[in-house]
TORKE-870266 format. One record per residue (C-alpha): residue number from 1; residue in three letters; x negated, y, z negated. Coordinates in Angstrom, 1 decimal. Each point is the difference from the previous one (the first is absolute). Layout:
# residues N
<NUM; 'Ala'; <X; Y; Z>>
...
//
This chain:
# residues 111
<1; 'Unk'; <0.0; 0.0; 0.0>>
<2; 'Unk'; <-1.1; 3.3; 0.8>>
<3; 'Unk'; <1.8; 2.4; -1.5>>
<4; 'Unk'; <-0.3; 3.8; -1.6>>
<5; 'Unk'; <1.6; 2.6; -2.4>>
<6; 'Unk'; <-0.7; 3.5; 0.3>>
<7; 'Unk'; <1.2; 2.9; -2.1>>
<8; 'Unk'; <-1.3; 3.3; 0.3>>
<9; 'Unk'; <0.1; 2.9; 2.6>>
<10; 'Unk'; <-0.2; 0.5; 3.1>>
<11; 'Unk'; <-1.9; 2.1; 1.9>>
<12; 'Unk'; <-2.3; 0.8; 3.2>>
<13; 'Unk'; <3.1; -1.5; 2.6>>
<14; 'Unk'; <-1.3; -0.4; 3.4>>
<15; 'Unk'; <2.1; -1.4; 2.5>>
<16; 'Unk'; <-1.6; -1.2; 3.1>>
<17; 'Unk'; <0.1; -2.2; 2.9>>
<18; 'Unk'; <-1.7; -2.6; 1.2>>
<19; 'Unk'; <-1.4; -1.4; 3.5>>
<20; 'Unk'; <3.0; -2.0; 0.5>>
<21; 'Unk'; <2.5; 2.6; -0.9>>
<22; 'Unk'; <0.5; -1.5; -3.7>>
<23; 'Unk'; <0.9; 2.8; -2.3>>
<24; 'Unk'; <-1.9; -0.1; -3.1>>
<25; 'Unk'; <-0.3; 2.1; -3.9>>
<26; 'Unk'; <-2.9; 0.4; -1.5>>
<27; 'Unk'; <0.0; 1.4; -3.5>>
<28; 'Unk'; <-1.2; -0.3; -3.7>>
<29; 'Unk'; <1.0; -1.0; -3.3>>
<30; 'Unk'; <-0.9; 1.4; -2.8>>
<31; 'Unk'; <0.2; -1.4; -3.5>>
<32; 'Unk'; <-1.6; 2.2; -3.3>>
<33; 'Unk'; <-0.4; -2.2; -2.9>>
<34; 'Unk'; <-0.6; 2.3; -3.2>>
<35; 'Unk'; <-1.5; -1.3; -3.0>>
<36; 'Unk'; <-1.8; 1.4; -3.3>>
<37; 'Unk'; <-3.7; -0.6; -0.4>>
<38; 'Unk'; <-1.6; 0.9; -3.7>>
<39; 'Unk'; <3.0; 2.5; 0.1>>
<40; 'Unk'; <-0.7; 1.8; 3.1>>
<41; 'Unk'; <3.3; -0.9; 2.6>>
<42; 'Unk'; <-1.7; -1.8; 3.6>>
<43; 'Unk'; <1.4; 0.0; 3.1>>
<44; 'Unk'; <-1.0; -2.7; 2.5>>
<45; 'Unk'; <1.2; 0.3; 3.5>>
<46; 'Unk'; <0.2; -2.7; 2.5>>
<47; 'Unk'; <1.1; 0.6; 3.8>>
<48; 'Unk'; <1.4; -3.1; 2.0>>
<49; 'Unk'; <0.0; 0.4; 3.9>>
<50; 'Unk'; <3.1; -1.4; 1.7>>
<51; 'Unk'; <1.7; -0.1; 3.5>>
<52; 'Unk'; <3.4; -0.7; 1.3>>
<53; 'Unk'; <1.4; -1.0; 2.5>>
<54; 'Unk'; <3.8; -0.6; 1.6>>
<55; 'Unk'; <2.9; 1.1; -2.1>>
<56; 'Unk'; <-2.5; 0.5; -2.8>>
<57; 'Unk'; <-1.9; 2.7; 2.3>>
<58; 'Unk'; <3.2; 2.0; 0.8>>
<59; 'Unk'; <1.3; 0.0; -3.0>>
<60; 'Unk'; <-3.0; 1.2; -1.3>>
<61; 'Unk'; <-1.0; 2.4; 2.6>>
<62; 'Unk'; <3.8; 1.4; -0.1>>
<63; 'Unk'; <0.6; 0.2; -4.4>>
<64; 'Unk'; <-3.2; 0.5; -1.7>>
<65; 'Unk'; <-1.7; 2.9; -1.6>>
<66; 'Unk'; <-3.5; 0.3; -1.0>>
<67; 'Unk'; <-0.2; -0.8; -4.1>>
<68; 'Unk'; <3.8; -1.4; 0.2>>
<69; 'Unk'; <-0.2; -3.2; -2.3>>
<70; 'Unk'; <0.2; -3.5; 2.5>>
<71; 'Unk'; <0.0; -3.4; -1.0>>
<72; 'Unk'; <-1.3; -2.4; 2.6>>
<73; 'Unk'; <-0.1; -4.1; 0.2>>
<74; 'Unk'; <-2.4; -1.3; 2.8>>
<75; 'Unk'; <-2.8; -2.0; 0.7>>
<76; 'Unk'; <-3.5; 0.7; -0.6>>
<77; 'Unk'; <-2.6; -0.1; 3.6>>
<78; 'Unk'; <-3.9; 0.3; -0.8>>
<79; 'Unk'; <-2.1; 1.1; 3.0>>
<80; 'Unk'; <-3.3; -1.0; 0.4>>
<81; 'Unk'; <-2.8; 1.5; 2.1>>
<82; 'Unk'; <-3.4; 0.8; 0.6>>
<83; 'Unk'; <-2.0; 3.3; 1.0>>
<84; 'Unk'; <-3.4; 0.7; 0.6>>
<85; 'Unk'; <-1.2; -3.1; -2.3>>
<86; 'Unk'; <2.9; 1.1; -2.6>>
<87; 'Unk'; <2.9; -2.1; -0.8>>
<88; 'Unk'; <3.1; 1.7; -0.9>>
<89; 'Unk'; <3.3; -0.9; -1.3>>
<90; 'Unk'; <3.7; 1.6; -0.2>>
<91; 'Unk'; <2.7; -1.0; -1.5>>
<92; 'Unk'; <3.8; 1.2; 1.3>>
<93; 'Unk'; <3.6; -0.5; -1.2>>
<94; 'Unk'; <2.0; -0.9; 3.1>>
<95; 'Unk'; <3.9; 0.0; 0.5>>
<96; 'Unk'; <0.9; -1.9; 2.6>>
<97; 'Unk'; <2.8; -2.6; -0.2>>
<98; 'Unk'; <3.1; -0.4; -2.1>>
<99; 'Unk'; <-2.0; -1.1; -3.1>>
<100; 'Unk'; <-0.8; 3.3; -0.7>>
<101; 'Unk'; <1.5; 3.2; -1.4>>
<102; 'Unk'; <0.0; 3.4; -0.5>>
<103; 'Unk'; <1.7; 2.0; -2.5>>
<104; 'Unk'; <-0.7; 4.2; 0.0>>
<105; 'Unk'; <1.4; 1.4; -3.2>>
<106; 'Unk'; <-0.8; 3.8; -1.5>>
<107; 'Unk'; <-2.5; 2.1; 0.4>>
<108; 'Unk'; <-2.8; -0.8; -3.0>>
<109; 'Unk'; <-0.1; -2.9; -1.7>>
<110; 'Unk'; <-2.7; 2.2; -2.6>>
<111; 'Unk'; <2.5; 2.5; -0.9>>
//
């Protein structure tokens, strides 16, 4: 099973398309986790790339607002590749097929 739950906000939409006219989202989710360290309040942020496609790209592409709150359930794609000598790895959060969701709720989930 491949299979993820994202929370956070989204942000950085950019709708594209591809060589063979498939219409495509990329955007960003991003989670703060606050915590307290020897009294002092931490923020750690994290920021998960993801793409869209289908019905997930329009409705995304049509509704969504930078920083509104989304939940998304997809599947996780790690990319692999090599430059110069260096290897490099991504990893994305794909919508695709009718496993997956999206949900857009209000505007900051930090508030």
């Amino acid at each position: 099973m491949n299979k993820v739950l994202l929370l956070g906000q989204i942000d950085n939409i950019k709708p594209s398309i591809l060589p063979n006219d498939t219409q495509k989202v990329e955007f960003t989710i991003i989670q703060n986790e606050k915590y307290k360290h020897n009294k002092e309040e931490k923020t750690i942020t994290r920021y998960h790339k993801c793409e869209a496609f289908g019905s997930f790209e329009k409705y995304i592409t049509k509704y969504a607002e930078n920083k509104q709150t989304v939940f998304i359930e997809g599947s996780v794609e790690t990319q692999n590749w090599e430059h110069n000598g260096k290897k490099y790895e991504k990893t994305i959060v794909k919508l695709i097929n009718s496993k997956h969701s999206v949900n857009l709720y209000g505007k900051n989930l930090d508030n």
